[in-house]
C-alpha positions as CSV (number, residue, x, y, z in Angstrom):
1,X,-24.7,-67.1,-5.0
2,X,-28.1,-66.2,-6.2
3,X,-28.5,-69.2,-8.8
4,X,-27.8,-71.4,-5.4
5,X,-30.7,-70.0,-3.8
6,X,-33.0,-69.9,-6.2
7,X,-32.4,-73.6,-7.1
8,X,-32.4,-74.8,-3.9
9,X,-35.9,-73.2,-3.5
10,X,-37.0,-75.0,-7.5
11,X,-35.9,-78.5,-5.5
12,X,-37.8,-77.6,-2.4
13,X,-40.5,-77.0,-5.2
14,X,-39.8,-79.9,-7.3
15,X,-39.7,-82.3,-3.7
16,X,-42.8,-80.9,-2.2
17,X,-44.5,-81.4,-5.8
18,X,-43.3,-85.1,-5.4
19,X,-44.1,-85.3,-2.1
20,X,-47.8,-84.6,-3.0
21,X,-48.1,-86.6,-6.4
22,X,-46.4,-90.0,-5.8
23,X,-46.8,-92.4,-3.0
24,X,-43.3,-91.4,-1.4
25,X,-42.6,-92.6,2.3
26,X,-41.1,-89.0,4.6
27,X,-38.1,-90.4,5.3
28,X,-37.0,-91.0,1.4
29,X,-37.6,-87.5,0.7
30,X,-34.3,-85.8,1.5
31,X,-33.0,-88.4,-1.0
32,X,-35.2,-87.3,-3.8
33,X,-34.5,-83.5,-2.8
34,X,-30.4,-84.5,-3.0
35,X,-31.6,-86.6,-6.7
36,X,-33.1,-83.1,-7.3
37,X,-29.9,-81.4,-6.9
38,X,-27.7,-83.4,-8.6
39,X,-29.5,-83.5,-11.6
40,X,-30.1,-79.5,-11.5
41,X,-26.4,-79.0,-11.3
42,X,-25.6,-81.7,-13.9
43,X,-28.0,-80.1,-16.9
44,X,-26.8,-76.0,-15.9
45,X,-23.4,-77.3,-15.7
46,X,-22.3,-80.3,-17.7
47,X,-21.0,-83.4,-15.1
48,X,-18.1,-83.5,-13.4
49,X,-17.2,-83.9,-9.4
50,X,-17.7,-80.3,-8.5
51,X,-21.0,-80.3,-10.1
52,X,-22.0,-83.6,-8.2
53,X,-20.8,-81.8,-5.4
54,X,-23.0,-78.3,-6.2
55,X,-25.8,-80.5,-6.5
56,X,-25.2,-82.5,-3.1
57,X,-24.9,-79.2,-1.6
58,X,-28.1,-77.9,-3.4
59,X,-30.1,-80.5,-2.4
60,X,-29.0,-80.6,1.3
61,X,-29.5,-77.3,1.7
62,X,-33.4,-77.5,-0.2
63,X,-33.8,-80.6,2.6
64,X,-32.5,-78.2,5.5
65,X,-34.7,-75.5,4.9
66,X,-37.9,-77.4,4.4
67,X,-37.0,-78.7,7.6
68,X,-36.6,-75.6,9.5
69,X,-39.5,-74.5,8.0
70,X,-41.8,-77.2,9.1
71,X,-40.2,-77.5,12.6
72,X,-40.7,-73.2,13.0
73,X,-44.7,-73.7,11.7
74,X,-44.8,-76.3,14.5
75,X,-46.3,-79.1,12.4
């Protein structure tokens, strides 16, 4: 359960990193954060449907909890 955490906080890294480097429209980047995922899962794990499915999760969860974040700081 730990190595979920700790990568969806690398994708909230890796997205925010993005977010600030390339010319990326706001509402394309819970795509790039569930791209993140996917391909975080796929190289730990090897691909198959559950680790498609890890890294959906991954990357929904990284996309969540920048959310919450931002909408607690009140920006």
């Amino acid at each position: 359960m730990d190595k979920f955490f700790l990568d969806a906080a690398f994708v909230i890294a890796l997205t925010e990193l993005v977010k600030r480097t390339a010319n990326v429209p706001t509402r394309f980047l819970p795509l790039v954060s569930i791209s993140f995922g996917i391909i975080l899962a796929g190289l730990g794990f090897g691909w198959n449907s559950a680790v498609i499915l890890e890294g959906l999760t991954i990357g929904l969860v990284a996309s969540g909890l920048f959310s919450a974040g931002k909408a607690s700081i009140g920006k």
